[in-house]
C-alpha positions as CSV (number, residue, x, y, z in Angstrom):
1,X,45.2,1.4,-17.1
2,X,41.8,0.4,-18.2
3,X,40.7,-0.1,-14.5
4,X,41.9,3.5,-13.0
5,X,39.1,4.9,-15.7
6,X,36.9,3.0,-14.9
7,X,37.7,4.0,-11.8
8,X,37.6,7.6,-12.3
9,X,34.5,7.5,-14.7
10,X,32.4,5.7,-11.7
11,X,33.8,8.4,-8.8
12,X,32.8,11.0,-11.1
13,X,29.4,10.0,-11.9
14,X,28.6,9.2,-8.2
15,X,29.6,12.9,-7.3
16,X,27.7,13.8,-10.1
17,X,24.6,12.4,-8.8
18,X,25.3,13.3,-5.4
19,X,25.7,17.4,-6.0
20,X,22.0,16.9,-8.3
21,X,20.9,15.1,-4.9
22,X,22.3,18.0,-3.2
23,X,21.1,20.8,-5.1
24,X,17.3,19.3,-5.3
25,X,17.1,18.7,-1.4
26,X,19.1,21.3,0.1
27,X,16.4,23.7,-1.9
28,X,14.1,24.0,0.8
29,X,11.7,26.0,-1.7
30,X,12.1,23.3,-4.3
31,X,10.9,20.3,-2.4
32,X,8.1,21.8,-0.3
33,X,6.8,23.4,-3.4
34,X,7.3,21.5,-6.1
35,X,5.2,17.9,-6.6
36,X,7.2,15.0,-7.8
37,X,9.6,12.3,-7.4
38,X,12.9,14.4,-6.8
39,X,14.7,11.1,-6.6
40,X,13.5,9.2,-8.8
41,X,14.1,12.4,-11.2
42,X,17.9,12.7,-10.2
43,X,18.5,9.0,-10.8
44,X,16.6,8.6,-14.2
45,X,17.0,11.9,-15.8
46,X,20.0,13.6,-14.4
47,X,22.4,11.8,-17.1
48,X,20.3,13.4,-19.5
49,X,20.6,17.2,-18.5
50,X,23.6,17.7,-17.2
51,X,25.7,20.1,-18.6
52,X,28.6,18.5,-20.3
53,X,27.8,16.0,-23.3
54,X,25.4,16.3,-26.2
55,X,21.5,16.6,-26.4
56,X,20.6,12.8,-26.3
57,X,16.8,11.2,-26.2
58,X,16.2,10.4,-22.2
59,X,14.7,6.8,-21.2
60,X,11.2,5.5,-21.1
61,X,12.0,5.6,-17.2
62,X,13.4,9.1,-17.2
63,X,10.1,9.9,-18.9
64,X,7.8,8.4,-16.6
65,X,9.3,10.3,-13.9
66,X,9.2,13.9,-15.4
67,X,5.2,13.1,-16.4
68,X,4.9,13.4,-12.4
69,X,6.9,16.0,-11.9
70,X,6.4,19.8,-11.8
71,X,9.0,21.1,-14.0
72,X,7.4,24.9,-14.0
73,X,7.6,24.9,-10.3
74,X,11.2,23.4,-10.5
75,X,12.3,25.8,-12.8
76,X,10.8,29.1,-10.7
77,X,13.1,27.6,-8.2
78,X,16.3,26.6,-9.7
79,X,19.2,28.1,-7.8
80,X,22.6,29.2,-9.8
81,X,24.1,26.5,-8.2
82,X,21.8,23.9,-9.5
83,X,22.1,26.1,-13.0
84,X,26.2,25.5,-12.4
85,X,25.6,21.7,-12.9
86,X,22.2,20.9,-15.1
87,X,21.9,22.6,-18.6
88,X,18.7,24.2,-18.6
89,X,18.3,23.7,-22.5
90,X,18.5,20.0,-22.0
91,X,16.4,20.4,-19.5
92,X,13.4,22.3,-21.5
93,X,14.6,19.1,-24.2
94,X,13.7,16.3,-22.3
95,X,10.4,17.3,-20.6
96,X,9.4,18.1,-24.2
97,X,10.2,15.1,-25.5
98,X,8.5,13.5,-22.6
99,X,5.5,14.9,-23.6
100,X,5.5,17.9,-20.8
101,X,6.6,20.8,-23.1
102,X,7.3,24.3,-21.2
103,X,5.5,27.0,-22.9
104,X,7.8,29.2,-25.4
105,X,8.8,32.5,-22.8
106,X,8.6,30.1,-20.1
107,X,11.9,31.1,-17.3
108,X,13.7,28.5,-16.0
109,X,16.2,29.5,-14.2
110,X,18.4,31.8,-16.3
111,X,17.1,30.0,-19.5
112,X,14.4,31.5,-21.1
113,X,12.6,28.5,-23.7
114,X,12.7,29.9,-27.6
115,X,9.6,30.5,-29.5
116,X,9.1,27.8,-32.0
117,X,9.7,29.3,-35.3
Protein backbone atom coordinates (compact mmCIF):
# COMPACT_ATOMS: atom_id res chain seq x y z
CA UNK A 1 0.00 0.00 0.00
CA UNK A 2 2.77 2.27 1.10
CA UNK A 3 4.48 1.85 -2.40
CA UNK A 4 1.24 2.79 -4.77
CA UNK A 5 1.65 6.42 -2.80
CA UNK A 6 4.59 6.70 -3.25
CA UNK A 7 3.92 5.95 -6.36
CA UNK A 8 1.22 8.36 -6.96
CA UNK A 9 2.90 11.15 -4.85
CA UNK A 10 6.12 10.97 -7.39
CA UNK A 11 3.62 10.82 -10.80
CA UNK A 12 2.04 13.74 -9.50
CA UNK A 13 4.86 15.93 -8.71
CA UNK A 14 6.59 15.08 -12.05
CA UNK A 15 3.32 16.33 -13.88
CA UNK A 16 3.47 19.03 -11.65
CA UNK A 17 6.71 20.21 -12.71
CA UNK A 18 6.15 19.34 -16.17
CA UNK A 19 2.78 21.72 -16.72
CA UNK A 20 5.21 24.74 -14.68
CA UNK A 21 7.77 23.67 -17.55
CA UNK A 22 5.04 24.02 -19.85
CA UNK A 23 3.44 27.03 -18.89
CA UNK A 24 7.03 29.06 -18.63
CA UNK A 25 8.22 27.84 -22.19
CA UNK A 26 5.24 27.62 -24.16
CA UNK A 27 4.88 31.57 -23.24
CA UNK A 28 6.59 32.88 -26.03
CA UNK A 29 6.32 36.47 -24.39
CA UNK A 30 7.61 35.20 -21.10
CA UNK A 31 10.90 33.77 -22.15
CA UNK A 32 12.00 36.27 -24.81
CA UNK A 33 11.12 39.01 -22.45
CA UNK A 34 11.72 38.11 -19.29
CA UNK A 35 15.69 37.58 -17.95
CA UNK A 36 16.34 34.68 -15.82
CA UNK A 37 16.81 31.11 -15.19
CA UNK A 38 13.24 29.67 -16.14
CA UNK A 39 14.54 26.33 -15.23
CA UNK A 40 16.38 26.60 -12.67
CA UNK A 41 13.20 28.68 -11.29
CA UNK A 42 10.68 25.75 -12.01
CA UNK A 43 12.89 23.23 -10.31
CA UNK A 44 13.88 25.26 -7.09
CA UNK A 45 10.88 27.33 -6.47
CA UNK A 46 7.94 25.80 -8.03
CA UNK A 47 7.19 23.56 -4.78
CA UNK A 48 7.07 26.67 -3.12
CA UNK A 49 4.24 28.52 -5.16
CA UNK A 50 2.08 26.21 -6.31
CA UNK A 51 -1.30 26.43 -5.45
CA UNK A 52 -2.26 23.74 -3.12
CA UNK A 53 -0.48 23.55 0.33
CA UNK A 54 0.40 26.25 2.81
CA UNK A 55 2.74 29.39 2.62
CA UNK A 56 6.15 27.73 3.60
CA UNK A 57 9.76 29.62 3.64
CA UNK A 58 11.45 28.59 0.00
CA UNK A 59 15.27 27.22 -0.02
CA UNK A 60 18.55 29.12 -0.13
CA UNK A 61 18.59 27.54 -3.71
CA UNK A 62 15.09 28.67 -4.60
CA UNK A 63 16.35 32.07 -3.54
CA UNK A 64 19.33 32.29 -5.45
CA UNK A 65 17.39 31.70 -8.46
CA UNK A 66 14.58 34.36 -8.05
CA UNK A 67 17.58 37.10 -7.21
CA UNK A 68 18.30 36.54 -11.17
CA UNK A 69 15.06 36.46 -12.21
CA UNK A 70 12.68 39.11 -13.45
CA UNK A 71 9.65 38.56 -11.47
CA UNK A 72 7.90 42.10 -12.66
CA UNK A 73 8.36 40.99 -16.17
CA UNK A 74 7.14 37.42 -15.32
CA UNK A 75 4.26 38.62 -13.72
CA UNK A 76 3.12 41.29 -16.78
CA UNK A 77 3.11 38.04 -18.55
CA UNK A 78 1.51 35.29 -16.55
CA UNK A 79 -1.16 33.59 -18.55
CA UNK A 80 -4.56 32.25 -16.73
CA UNK A 81 -3.26 29.09 -17.37
CA UNK A 82 -0.06 29.45 -15.51
CA UNK A 83 -2.46 31.43 -12.84
CA UNK A 84 -4.65 27.88 -12.86
CA UNK A 85 -1.42 26.12 -11.41
CA UNK A 86 0.92 28.72 -9.33
CA UNK A 87 -0.70 30.89 -6.47
CA UNK A 88 0.20 34.28 -7.20
CA UNK A 89 0.19 35.21 -3.33
CA UNK A 90 2.91 32.68 -2.75
CA UNK A 91 4.42 33.84 -5.43
CA UNK A 92 4.58 37.79 -4.27
CA UNK A 93 5.82 35.60 -0.72
CA UNK A 94 8.70 34.08 -1.79
CA UNK A 95 10.41 36.81 -3.96
CA UNK A 96 9.90 38.94 -0.88
CA UNK A 97 11.32 36.81 1.31
CA UNK A 98 14.18 36.38 -1.10
CA UNK A 99 14.93 39.76 -0.80
CA UNK A 100 13.19 40.91 -4.35
CA UNK A 101 9.89 42.37 -2.86
CA UNK A 102 7.18 43.58 -5.70
CA UNK A 103 6.07 46.91 -4.91
CA UNK A 104 2.51 47.22 -3.00
CA UNK A 105 -0.14 47.80 -6.34
CA UNK A 106 2.21 45.86 -8.27
CA UNK A 107 -0.21 43.23 -10.90
CA UNK A 108 0.76 40.04 -11.37
CA UNK A 109 -1.27 38.26 -13.15
CA UNK A 110 -4.78 38.56 -11.61
CA UNK A 111 -3.14 39.24 -8.10
CA UNK A 112 -2.78 42.54 -7.24
CA UNK A 113 0.23 42.72 -4.02
CA UNK A 114 -1.52 44.47 -0.74
CA UNK A 115 -0.25 47.61 0.73
CA UNK A 116 1.59 46.95 3.83
CA UNK A 117 -0.43 48.19 6.56
Amino acid sequence: MANITKTSYIICTTLFYANIFLIFTTTPLVSAQCQGDFQGLIQNCAQYVRIPGPKVNPSQECCNVIRGVDIPCICQHLTQKAESFVSLEKAAFVSAFCGKPLAPGTKCGSYTVPSMV
